[in-house]
Biotite code that builds the C-alpha atoms (Angstrom):
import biotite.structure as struc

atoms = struc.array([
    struc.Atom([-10.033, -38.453, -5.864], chain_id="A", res_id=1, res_name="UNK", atom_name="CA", element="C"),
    struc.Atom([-13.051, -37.919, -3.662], chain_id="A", res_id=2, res_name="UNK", atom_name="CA", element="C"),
    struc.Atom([-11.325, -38.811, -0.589], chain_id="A", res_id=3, res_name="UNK", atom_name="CA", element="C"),
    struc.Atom([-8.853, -36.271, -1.442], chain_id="A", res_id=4, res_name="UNK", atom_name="CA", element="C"),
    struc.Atom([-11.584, -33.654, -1.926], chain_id="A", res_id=5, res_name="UNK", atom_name="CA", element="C"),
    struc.Atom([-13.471, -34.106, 0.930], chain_id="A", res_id=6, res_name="UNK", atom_name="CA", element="C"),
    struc.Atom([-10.377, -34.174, 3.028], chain_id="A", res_id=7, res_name="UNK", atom_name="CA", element="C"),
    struc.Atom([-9.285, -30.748, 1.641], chain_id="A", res_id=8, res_name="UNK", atom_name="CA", element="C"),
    struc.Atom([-13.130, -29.655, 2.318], chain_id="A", res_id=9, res_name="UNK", atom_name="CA", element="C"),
    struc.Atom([-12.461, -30.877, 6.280], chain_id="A", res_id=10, res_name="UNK", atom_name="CA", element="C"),
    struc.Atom([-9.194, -29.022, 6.522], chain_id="A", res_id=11, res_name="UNK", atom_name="CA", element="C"),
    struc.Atom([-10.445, -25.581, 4.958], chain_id="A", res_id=12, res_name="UNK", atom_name="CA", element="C"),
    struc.Atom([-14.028, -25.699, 7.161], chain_id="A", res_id=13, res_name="UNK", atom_name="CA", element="C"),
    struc.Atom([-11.625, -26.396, 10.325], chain_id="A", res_id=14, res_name="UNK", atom_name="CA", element="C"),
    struc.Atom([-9.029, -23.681, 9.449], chain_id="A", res_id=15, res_name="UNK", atom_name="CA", element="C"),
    struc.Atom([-12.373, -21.223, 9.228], chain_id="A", res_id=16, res_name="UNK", atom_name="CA", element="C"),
    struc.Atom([-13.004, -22.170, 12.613], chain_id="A", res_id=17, res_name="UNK", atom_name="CA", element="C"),
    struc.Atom([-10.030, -21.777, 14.023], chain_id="A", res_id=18, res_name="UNK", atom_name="CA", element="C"),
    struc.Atom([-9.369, -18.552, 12.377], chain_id="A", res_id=19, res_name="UNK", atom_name="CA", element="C"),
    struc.Atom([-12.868, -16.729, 12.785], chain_id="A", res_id=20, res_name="UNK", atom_name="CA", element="C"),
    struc.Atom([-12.666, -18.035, 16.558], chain_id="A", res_id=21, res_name="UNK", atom_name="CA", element="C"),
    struc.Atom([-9.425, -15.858, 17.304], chain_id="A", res_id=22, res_name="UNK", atom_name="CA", element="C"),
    struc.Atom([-11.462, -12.601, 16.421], chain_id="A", res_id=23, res_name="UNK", atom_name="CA", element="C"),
    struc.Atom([-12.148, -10.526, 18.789], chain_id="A", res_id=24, res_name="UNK", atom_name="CA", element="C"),
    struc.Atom([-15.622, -9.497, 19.655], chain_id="A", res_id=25, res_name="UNK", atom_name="CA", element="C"),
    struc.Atom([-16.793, -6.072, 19.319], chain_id="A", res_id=26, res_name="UNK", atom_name="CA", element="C"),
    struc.Atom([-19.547, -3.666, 19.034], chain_id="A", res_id=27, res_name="UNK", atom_name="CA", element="C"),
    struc.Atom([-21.029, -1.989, 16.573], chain_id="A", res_id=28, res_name="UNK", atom_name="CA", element="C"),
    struc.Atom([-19.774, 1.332, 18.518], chain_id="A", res_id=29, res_name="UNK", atom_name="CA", element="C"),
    struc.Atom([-16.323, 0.358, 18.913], chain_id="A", res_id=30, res_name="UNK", atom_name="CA", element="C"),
    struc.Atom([-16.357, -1.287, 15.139], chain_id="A", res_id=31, res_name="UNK", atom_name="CA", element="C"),
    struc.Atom([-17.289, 2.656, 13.834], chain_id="A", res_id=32, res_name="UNK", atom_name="CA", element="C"),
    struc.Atom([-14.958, 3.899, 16.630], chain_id="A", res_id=33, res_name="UNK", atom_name="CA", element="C"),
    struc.Atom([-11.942, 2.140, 14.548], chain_id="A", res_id=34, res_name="UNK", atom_name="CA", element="C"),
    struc.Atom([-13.074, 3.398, 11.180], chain_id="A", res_id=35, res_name="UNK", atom_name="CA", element="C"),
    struc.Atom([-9.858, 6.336, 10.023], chain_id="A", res_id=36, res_name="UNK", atom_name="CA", element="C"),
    struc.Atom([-10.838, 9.610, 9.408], chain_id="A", res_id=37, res_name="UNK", atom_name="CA", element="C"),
    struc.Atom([-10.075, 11.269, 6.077], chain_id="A", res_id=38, res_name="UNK", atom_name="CA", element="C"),
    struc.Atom([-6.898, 12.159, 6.562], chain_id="A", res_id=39, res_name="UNK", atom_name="CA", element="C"),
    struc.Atom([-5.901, 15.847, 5.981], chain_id="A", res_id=40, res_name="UNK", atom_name="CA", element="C"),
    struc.Atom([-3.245, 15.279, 2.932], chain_id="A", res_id=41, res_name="UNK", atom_name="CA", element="C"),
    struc.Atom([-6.529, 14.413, 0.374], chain_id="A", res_id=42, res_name="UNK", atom_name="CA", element="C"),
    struc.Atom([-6.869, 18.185, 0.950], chain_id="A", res_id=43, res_name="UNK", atom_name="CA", element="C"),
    struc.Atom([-3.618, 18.854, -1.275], chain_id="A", res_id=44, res_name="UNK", atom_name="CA", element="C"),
    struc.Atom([-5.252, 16.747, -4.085], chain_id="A", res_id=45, res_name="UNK", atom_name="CA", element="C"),
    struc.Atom([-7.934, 20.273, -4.310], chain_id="A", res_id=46, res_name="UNK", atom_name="CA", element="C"),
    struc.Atom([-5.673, 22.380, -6.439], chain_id="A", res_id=47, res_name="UNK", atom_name="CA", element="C"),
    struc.Atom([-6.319, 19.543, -9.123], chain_id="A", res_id=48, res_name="UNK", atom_name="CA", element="C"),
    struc.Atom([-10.386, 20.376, -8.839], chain_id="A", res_id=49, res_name="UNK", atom_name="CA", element="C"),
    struc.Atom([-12.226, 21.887, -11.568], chain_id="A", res_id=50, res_name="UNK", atom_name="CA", element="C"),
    struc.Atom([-12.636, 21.936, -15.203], chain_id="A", res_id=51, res_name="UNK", atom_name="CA", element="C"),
    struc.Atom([-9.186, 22.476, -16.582], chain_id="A", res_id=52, res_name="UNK", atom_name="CA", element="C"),
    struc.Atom([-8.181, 23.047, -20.797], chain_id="A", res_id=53, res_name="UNK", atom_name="CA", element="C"),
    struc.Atom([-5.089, 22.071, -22.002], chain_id="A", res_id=54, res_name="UNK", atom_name="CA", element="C"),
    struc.Atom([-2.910, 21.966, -25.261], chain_id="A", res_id=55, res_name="UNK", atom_name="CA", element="C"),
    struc.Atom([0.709, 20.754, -26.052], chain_id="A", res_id=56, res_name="UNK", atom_name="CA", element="C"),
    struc.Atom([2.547, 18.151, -28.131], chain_id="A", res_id=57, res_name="UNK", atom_name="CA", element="C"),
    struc.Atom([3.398, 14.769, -27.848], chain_id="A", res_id=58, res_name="UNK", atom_name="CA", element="C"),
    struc.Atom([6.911, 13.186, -29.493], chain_id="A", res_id=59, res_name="UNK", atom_name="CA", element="C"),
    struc.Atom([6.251, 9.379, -30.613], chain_id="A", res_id=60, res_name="UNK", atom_name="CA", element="C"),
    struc.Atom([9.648, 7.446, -30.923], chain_id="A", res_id=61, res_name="UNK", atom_name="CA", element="C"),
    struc.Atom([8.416, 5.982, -33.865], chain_id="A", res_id=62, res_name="UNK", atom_name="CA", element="C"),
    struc.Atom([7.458, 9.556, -35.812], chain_id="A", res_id=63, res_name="UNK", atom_name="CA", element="C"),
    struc.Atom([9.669, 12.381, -37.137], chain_id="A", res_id=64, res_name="UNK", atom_name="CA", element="C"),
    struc.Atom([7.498, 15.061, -36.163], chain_id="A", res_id=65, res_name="UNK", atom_name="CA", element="C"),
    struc.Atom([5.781, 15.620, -32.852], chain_id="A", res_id=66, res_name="UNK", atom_name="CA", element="C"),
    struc.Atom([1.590, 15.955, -32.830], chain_id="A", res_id=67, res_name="UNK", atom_name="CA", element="C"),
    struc.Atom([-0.220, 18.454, -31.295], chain_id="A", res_id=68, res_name="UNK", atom_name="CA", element="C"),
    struc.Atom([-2.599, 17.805, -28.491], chain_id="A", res_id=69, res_name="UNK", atom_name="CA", element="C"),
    struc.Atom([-5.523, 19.422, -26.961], chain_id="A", res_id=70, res_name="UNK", atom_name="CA", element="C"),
    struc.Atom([-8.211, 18.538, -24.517], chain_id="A", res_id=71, res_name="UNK", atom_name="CA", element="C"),
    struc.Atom([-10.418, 19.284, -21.598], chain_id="A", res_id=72, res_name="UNK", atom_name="CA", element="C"),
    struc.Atom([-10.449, 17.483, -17.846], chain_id="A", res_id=73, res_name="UNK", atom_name="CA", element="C"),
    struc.Atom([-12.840, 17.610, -15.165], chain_id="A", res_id=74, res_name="UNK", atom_name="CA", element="C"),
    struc.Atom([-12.294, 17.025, -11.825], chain_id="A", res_id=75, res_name="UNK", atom_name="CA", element="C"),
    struc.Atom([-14.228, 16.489, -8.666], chain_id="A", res_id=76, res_name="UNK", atom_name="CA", element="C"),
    struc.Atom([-14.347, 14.691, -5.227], chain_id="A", res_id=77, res_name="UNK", atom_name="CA", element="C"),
    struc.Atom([-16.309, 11.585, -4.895], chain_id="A", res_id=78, res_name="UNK", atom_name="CA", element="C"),
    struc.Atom([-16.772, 8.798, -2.521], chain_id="A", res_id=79, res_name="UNK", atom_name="CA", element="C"),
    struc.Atom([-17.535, 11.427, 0.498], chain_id="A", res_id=80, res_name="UNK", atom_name="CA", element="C"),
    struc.Atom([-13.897, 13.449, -0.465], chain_id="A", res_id=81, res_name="UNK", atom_name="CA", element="C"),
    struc.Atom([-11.860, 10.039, -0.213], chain_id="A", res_id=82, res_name="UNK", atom_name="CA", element="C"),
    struc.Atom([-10.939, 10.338, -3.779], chain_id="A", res_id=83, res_name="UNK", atom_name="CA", element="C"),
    struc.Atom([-10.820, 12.579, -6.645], chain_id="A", res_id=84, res_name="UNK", atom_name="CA", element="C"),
    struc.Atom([-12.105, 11.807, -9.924], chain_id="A", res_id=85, res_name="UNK", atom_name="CA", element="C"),
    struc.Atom([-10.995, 12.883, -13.379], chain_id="A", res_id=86, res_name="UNK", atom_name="CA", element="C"),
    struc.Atom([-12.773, 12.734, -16.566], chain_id="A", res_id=87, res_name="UNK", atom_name="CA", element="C"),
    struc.Atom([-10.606, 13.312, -19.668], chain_id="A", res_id=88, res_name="UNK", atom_name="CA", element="C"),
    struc.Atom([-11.471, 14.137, -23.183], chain_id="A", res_id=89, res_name="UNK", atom_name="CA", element="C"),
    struc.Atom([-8.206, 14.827, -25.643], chain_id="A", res_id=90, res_name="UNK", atom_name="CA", element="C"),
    struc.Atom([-7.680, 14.717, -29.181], chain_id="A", res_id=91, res_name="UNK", atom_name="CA", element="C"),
    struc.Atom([-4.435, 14.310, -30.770], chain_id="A", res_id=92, res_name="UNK", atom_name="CA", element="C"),
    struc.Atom([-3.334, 15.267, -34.242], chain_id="A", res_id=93, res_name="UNK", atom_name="CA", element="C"),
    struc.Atom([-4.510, 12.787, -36.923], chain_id="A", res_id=94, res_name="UNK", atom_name="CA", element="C"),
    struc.Atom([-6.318, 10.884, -34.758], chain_id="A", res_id=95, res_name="UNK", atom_name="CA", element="C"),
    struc.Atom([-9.983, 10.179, -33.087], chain_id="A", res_id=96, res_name="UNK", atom_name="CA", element="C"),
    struc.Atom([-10.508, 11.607, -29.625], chain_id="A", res_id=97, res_name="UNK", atom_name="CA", element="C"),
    struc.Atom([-9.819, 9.213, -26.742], chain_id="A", res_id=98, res_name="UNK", atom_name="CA", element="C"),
    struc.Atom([-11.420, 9.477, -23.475], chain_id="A", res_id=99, res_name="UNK", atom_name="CA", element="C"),
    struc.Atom([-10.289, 8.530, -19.934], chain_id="A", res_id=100, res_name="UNK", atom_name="CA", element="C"),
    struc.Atom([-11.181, 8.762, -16.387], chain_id="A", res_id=101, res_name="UNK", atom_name="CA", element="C"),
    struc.Atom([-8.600, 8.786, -13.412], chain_id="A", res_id=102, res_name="UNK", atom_name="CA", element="C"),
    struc.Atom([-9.007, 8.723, -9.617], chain_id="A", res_id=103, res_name="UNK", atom_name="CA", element="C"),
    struc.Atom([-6.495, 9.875, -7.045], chain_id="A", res_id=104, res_name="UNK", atom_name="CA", element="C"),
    struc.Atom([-6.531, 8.965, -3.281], chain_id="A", res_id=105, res_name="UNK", atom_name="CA", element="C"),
    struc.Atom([-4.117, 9.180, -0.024], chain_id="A", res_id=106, res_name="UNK", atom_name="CA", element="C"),
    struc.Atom([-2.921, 5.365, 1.060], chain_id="A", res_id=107, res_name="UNK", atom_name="CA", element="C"),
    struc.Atom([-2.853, 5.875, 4.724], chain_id="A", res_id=108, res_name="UNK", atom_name="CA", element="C"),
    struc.Atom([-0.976, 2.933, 5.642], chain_id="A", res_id=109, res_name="UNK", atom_name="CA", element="C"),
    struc.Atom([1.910, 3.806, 3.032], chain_id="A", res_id=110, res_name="UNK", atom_name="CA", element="C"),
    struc.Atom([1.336, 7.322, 3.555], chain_id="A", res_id=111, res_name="UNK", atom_name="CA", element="C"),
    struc.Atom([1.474, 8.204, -0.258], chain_id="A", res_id=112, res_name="UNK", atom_name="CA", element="C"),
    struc.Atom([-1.015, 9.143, -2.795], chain_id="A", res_id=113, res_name="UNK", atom_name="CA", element="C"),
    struc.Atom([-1.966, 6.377, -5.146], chain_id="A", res_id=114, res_name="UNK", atom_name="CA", element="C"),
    struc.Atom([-3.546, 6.730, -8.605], chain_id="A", res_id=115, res_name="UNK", atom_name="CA", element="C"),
    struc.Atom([-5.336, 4.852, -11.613], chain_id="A", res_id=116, res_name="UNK", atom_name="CA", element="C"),
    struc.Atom([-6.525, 5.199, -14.918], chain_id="A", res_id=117, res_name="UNK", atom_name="CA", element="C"),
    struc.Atom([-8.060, 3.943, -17.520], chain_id="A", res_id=118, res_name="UNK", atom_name="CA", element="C"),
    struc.Atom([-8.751, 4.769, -21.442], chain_id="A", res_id=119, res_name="UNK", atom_name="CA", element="C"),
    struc.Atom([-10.782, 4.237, -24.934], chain_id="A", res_id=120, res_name="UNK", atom_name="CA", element="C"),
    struc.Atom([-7.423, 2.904, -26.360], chain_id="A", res_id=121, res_name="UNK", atom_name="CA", element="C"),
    struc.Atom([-7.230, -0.156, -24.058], chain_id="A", res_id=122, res_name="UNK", atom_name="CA", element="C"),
    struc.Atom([-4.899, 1.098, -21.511], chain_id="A", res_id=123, res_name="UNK", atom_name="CA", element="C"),
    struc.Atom([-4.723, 1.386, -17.883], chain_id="A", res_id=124, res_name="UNK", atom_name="CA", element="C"),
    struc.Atom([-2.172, 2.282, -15.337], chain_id="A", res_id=125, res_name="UNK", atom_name="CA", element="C"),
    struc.Atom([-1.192, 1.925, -11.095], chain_id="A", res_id=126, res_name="UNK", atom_name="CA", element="C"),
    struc.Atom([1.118, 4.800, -10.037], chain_id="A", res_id=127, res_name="UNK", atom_name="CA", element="C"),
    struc.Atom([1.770, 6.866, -6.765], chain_id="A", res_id=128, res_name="UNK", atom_name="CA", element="C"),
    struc.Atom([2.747, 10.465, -6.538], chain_id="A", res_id=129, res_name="UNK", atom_name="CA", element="C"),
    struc.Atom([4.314, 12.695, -4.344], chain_id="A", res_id=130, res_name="UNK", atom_name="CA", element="C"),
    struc.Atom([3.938, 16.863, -4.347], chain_id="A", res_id=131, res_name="UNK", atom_name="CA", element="C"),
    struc.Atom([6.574, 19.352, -3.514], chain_id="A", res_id=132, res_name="UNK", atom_name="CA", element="C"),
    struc.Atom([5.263, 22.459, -1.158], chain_id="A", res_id=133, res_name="UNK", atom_name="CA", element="C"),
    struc.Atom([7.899, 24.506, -2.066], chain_id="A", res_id=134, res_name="UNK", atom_name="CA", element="C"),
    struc.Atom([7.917, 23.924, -5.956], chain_id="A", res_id=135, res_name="UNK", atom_name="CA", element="C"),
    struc.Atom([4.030, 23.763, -6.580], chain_id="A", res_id=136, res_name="UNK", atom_name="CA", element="C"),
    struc.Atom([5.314, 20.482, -8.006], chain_id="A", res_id=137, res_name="UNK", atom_name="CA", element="C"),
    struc.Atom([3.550, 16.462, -8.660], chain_id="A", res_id=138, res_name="UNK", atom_name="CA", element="C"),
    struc.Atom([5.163, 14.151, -9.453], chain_id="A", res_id=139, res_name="UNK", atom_name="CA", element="C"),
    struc.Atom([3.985, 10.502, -10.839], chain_id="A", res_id=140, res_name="UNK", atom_name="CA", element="C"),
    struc.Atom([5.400, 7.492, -11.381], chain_id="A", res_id=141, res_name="UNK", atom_name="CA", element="C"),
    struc.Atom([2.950, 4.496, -12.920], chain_id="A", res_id=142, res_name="UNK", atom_name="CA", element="C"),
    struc.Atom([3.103, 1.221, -14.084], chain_id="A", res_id=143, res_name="UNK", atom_name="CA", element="C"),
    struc.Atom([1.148, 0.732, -17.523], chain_id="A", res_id=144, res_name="UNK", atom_name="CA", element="C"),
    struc.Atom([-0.537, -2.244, -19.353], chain_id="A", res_id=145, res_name="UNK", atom_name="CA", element="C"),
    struc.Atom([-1.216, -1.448, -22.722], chain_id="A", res_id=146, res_name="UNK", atom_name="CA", element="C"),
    struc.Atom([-2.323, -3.587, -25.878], chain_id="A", res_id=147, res_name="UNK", atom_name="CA", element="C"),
    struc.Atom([1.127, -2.844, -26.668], chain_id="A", res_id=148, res_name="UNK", atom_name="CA", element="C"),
    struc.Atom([2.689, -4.636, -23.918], chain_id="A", res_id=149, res_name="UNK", atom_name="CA", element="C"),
    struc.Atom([3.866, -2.646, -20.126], chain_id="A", res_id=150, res_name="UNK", atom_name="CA", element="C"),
    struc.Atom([5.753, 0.727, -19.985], chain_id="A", res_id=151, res_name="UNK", atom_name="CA", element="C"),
    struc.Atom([6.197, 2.890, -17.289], chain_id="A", res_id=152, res_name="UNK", atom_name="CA", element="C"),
    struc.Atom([5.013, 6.507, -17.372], chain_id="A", res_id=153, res_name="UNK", atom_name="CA", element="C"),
    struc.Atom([7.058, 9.070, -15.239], chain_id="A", res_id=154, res_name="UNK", atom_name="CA", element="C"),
    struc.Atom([5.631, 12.853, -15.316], chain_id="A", res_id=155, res_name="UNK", atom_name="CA", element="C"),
    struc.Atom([5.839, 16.245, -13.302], chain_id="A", res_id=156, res_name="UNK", atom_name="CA", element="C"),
    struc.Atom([3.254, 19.389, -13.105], chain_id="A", res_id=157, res_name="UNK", atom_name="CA", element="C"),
    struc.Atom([4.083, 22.220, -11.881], chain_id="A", res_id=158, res_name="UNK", atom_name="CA", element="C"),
    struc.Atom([1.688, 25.062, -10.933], chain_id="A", res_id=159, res_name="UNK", atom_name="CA", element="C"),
    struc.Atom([2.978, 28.441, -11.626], chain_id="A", res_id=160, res_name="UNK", atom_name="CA", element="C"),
    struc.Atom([-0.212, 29.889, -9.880], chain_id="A", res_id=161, res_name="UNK", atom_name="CA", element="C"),
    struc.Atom([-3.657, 28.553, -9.090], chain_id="A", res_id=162, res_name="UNK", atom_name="CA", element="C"),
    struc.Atom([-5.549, 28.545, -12.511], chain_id="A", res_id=163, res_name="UNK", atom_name="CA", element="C"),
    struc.Atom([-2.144, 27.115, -14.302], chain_id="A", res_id=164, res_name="UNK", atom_name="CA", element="C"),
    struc.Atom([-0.277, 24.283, -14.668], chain_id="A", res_id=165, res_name="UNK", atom_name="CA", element="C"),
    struc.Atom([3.034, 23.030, -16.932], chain_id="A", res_id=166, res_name="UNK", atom_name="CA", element="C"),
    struc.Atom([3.402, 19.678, -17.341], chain_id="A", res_id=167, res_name="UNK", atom_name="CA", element="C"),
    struc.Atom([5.437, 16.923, -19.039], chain_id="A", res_id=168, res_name="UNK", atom_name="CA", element="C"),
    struc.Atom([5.183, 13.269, -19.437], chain_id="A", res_id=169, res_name="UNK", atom_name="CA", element="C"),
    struc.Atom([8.031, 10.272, -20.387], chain_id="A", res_id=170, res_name="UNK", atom_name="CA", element="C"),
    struc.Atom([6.613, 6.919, -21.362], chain_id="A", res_id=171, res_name="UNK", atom_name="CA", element="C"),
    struc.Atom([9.681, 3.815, -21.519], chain_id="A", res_id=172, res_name="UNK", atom_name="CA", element="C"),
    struc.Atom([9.103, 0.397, -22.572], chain_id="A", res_id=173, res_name="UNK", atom_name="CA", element="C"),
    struc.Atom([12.016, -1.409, -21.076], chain_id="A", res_id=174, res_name="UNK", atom_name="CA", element="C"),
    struc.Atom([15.318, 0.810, -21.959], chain_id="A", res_id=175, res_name="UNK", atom_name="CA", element="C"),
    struc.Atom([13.620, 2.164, -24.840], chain_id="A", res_id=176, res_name="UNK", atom_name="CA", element="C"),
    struc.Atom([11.871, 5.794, -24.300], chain_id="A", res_id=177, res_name="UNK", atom_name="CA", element="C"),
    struc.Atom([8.544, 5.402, -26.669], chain_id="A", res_id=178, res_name="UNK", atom_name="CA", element="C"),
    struc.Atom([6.624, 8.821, -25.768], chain_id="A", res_id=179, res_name="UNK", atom_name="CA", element="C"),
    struc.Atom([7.326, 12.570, -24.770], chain_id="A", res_id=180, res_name="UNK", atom_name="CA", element="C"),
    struc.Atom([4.166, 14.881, -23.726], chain_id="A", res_id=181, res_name="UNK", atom_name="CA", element="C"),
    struc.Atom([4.569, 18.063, -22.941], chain_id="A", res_id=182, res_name="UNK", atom_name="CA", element="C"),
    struc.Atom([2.186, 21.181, -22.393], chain_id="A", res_id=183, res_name="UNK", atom_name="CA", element="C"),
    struc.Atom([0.286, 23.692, -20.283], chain_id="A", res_id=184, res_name="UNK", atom_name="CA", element="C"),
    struc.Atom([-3.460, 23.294, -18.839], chain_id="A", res_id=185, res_name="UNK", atom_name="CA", element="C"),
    struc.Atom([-5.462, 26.038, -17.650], chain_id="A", res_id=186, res_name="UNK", atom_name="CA", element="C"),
    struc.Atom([-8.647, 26.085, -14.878], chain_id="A", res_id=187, res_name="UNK", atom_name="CA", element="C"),
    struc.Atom([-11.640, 27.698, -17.368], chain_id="A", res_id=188, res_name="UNK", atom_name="CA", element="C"),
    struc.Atom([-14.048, 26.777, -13.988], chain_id="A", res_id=189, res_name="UNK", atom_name="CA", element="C"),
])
């Protein structure tokens, strides 16, 4: 057993070697000269900036009648304007408030804009978006883990001028639609 070990250790140290030998040398100059520049499609994520009210109604599957919802967002750049960060409070019918926070970014590689979130009922989500010039239109696709098992979240908002925004929301597990959100949020700041 130790034999194997140690052989395993000899292969890994020589494989470092090898590996951190075929890098190329560099200043610290031309290592900052290679770091990207913000790129200039973060600037689209500003008309989501500011402190922003909204209200609508969610449809559960599993209920008869859809629940009102209300809340309040704010929004502001962080990490030096790389990414956008999004602090939820919103309380639905019937039940306690739940918070969450959000951040939105611009994969430069990919060239899309990647998202994430997280909330006080144990759920989180990965998704990407895409926005439509002519439409004043996001829209999000996400992949969710919640103590309920994964869905997938698919949503639009559309901006029918600066301070306003409609939006809507579909959450599936599998074949099965689980969740409808729909409403309207307004910049107050």
């Amino acid at each position: 057993m130790s034999r194997r070990i140690t052989m395993q250790a000899v292969l890994a140290a020589a494989a470092c070697v090898v590996l951190t030998g075929c890098m190329p040398k560099m200043t610290i100059d031309e290592m900052k000269a290679q770091m990207p520049k913000r790129p200039a499609e973060l600037d689209r994520l500003d008309m989501l900036v500011g402190t922003w009210e909204m209200e609508g109604e969610v449809q559960f599957a599993m209920l008869d009648q859809p629940l009102k919802i209300s809340g309040r967002t704010e929004s502001k750049w962080e990490g030096d304007g790389w990414y956008l960060v999004s602090r939820s409070k919103m309380k639905m019918e019937h039940f306690d408030e739940a918070q969450s926070i959000e951040t939105y970014t611009y994969d430069i590689r990919a060239k899309k804009y990647r998202s994430t979130w997280a909330d006080s009922m144990g759920m989180m989500g990965v998704g990407q978006s895409t926005y439509n010039e002519k439409t004043r239109t996001w829209c999000w696709r996400s992949t969710n883990h919640t103590p309920w098992g994964q869905s997938c979240m698919e949503g639009k908002m559309r901006f029918l001028d600066d301070n306003t925004a409609e939006w809507s929301f579909t959450e599936s597990m599998g074949l099965s639609k689980t969740m409808q959100m729909t409403g309207k949020s307004k910049r107050v700041q």
